[in-house]
C-alpha positions in Angstrom: -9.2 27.6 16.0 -9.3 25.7 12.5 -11.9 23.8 11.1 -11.7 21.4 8.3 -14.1 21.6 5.4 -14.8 19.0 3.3 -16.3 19.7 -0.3 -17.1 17.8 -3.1 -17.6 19.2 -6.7 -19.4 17.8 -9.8 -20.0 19.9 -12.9 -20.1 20.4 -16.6 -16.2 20.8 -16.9 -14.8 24.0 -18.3 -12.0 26.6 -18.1 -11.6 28.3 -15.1 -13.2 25.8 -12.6 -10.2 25.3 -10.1 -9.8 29.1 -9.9 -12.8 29.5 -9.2 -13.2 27.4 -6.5 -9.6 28.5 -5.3 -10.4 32.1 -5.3 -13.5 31.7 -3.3 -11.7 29.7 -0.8 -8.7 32.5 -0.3 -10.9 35.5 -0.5 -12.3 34.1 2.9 -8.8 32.6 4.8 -9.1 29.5 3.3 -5.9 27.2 3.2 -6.1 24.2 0.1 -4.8 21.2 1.6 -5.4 18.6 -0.2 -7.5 17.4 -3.1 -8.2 15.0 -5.4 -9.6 16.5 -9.3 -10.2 14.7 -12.2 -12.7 14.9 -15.8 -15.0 11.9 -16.0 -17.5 11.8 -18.8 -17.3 15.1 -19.8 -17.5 16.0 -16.1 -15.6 17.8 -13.8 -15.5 15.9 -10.5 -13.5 16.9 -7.3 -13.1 16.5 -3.5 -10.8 19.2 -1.7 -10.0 19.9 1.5 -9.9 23.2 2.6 -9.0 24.3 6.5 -10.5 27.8 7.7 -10.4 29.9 10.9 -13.7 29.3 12.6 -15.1 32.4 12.6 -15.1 32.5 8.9 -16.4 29.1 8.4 -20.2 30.2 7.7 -18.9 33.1 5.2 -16.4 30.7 3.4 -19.5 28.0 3.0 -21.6 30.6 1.4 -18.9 31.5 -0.9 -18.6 28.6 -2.0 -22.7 27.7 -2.4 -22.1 30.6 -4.4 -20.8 28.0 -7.2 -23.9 26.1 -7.9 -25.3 29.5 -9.6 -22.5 28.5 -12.1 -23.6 24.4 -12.6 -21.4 23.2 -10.0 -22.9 20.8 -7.7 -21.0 21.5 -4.2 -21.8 19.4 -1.1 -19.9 20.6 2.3 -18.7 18.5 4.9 -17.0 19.4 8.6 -13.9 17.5 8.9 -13.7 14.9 11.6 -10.9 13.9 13.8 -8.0 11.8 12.3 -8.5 7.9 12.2 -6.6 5.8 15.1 -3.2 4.7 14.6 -4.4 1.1 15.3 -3.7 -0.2 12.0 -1.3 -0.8 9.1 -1.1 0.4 5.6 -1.6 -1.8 2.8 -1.3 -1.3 -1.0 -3.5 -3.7 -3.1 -2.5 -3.9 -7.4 -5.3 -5.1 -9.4 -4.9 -5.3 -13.1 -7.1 -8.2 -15.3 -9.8 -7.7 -18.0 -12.5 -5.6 -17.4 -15.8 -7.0 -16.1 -18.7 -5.6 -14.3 -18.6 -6.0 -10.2 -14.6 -6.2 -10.1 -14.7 -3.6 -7.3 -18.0 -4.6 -5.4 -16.5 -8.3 -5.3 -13.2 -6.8 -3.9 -14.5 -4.5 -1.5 -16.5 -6.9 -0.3 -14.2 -9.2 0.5 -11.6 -6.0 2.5 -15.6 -5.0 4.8 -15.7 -8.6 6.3 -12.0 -8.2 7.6 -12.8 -4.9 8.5 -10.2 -3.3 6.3 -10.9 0.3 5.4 -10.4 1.6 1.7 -8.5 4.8 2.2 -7.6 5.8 -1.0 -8.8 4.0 -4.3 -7.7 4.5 -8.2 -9.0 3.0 -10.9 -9.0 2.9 -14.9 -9.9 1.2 -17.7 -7.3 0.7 -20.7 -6.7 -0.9 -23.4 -4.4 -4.0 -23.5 -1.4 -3.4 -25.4 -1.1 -6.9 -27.6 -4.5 -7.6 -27.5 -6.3 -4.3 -27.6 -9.0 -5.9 -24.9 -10.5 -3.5 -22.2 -8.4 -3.7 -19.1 -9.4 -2.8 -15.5 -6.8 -1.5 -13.1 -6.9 -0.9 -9.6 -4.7 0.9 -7.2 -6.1 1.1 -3.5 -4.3 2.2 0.0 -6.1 0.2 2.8 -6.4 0.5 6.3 -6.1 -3.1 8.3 -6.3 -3.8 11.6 -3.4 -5.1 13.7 -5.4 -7.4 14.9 -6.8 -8.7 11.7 -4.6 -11.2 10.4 -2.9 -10.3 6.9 -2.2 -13.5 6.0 -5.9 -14.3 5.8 -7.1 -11.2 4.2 -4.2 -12.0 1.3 -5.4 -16.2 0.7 -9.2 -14.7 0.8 -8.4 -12.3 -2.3 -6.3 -14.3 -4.0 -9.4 -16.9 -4.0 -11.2 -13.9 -5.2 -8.4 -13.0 -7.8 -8.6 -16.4 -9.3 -11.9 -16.3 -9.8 -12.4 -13.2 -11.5 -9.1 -14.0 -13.4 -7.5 -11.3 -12.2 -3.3 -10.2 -10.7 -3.6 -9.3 -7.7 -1.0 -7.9 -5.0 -0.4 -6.5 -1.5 1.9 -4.8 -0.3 2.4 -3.8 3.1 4.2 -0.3 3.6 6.0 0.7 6.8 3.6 4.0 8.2 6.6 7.2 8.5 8.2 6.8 11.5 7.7 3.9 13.0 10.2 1.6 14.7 10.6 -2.2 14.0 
C-alpha cells in the first residue's frame, strides 16, 4: 500500500537543494508528485508531495530528517484522504495597490461562507505607468454547493471597493462533469 507524505522545506537557498531532496526521496521508492518551490527573501521555501510504499515510509522520513544537518528546516506530514466532491471550483483575480491586510480581509470574508482556499498566488510588482507597488492575487477556491455564489461574489466586491481593489470570479467546470 501507498502512503502520502507531505513535506515542507525552508532553508538558506543554494545550488543543489532540489536534488538533494529528490535523491533522498528515490534512493528510498519515493515517487515526486507534486510540489510547489519557490526563493523568498533569500530563502528557499517548498512543499512537495511525495507518495512511498509503506514499508519504507519510516526509512524515507529519516532520509529526509537527514536534510536539517545541511540548514534545511523539513516538517513531515501523512497525507489525508482527498476532499469531498461536494463543491465547486472557483478562481478569484485580485490586482490593486499594495496595502497591509489585503489577504486577511479577503480570506476572511471566503471562512464565513465556508469557502476553502485551495491554492493561493500572490506578488507584489511594480505598476507599469505609475511605478507604485502593486499586489496581485491568484487563488483556486473550494465553495460549497450549497453556499450561494451570488452572495459570496456582492460580499467581495463590497470588500473590493473598499480596499480599492479589481476583483473577479470565475467559476471553472471540475473535469468531467456533465451539465
Amino acid at each position: 500500500m501507498k502512503t502520502s507524505l507531505i513535506l515542507t522545506l525552508v532553508g538558506p537557498d543554494r545550488p543543489g537543494l532540489v536534488s538533494a531532496i529528490s535523491a533522498r526521496a528515490s534512493q528510498c521508492g519515493a515517487n515526486w508528485m507534486e510540489s510547489r518551490l519557490t526563493q523568498l527573501a533569500g530563502q528557499f521555501a517548498g512543499v512537495v508531495r511525495l507518495e512511498v510504499d509503506d514499508a519504507a515510509f519510516d526509512t524515507l522520513e529519516a532520509a529526509l530528517r537527514g536534510l536539517e544537518s545541511e540548514g534545511l528546516r523539513v516538517a513531515i506530514a501523512r497525507g489525508g484522504e482527498p476532499a469531498a466532491a461536494d463543491v465547486r471550483r472557483v478562481c478569484l483575480d485580485l490586482v490593486g495597490h499594495d496595502r497591509p491586510g489585503i489577504v486577511r480581509e479577503i480570506s476572511t470574508v471566503l471562512a464565513r461562507h465556508g469557502v476553502s482556499i485551495k491554492a493561493l498566488e500572490t506578488a507584489c510588482e511594480s505598476a507599469s505607468m505609475s511605478g507604485e507597488v502593486l499586489f496581485r492575487a491568484r487563488a483556486e477556491l473550494s465553495v460549497p454547493l450549497a453556499a450561494d455564489l451570488a452572495r459570496i461574489g456582492a460580499d467581495l466586491e463590497a470588500l473590493a471597493n473598499e480596499l480599492m481593489v479589481d476583483l473577479a470570479l470565475d467559476e471553472t467546470p471540475v473535469a468531467g462533469a456533465t451539465a
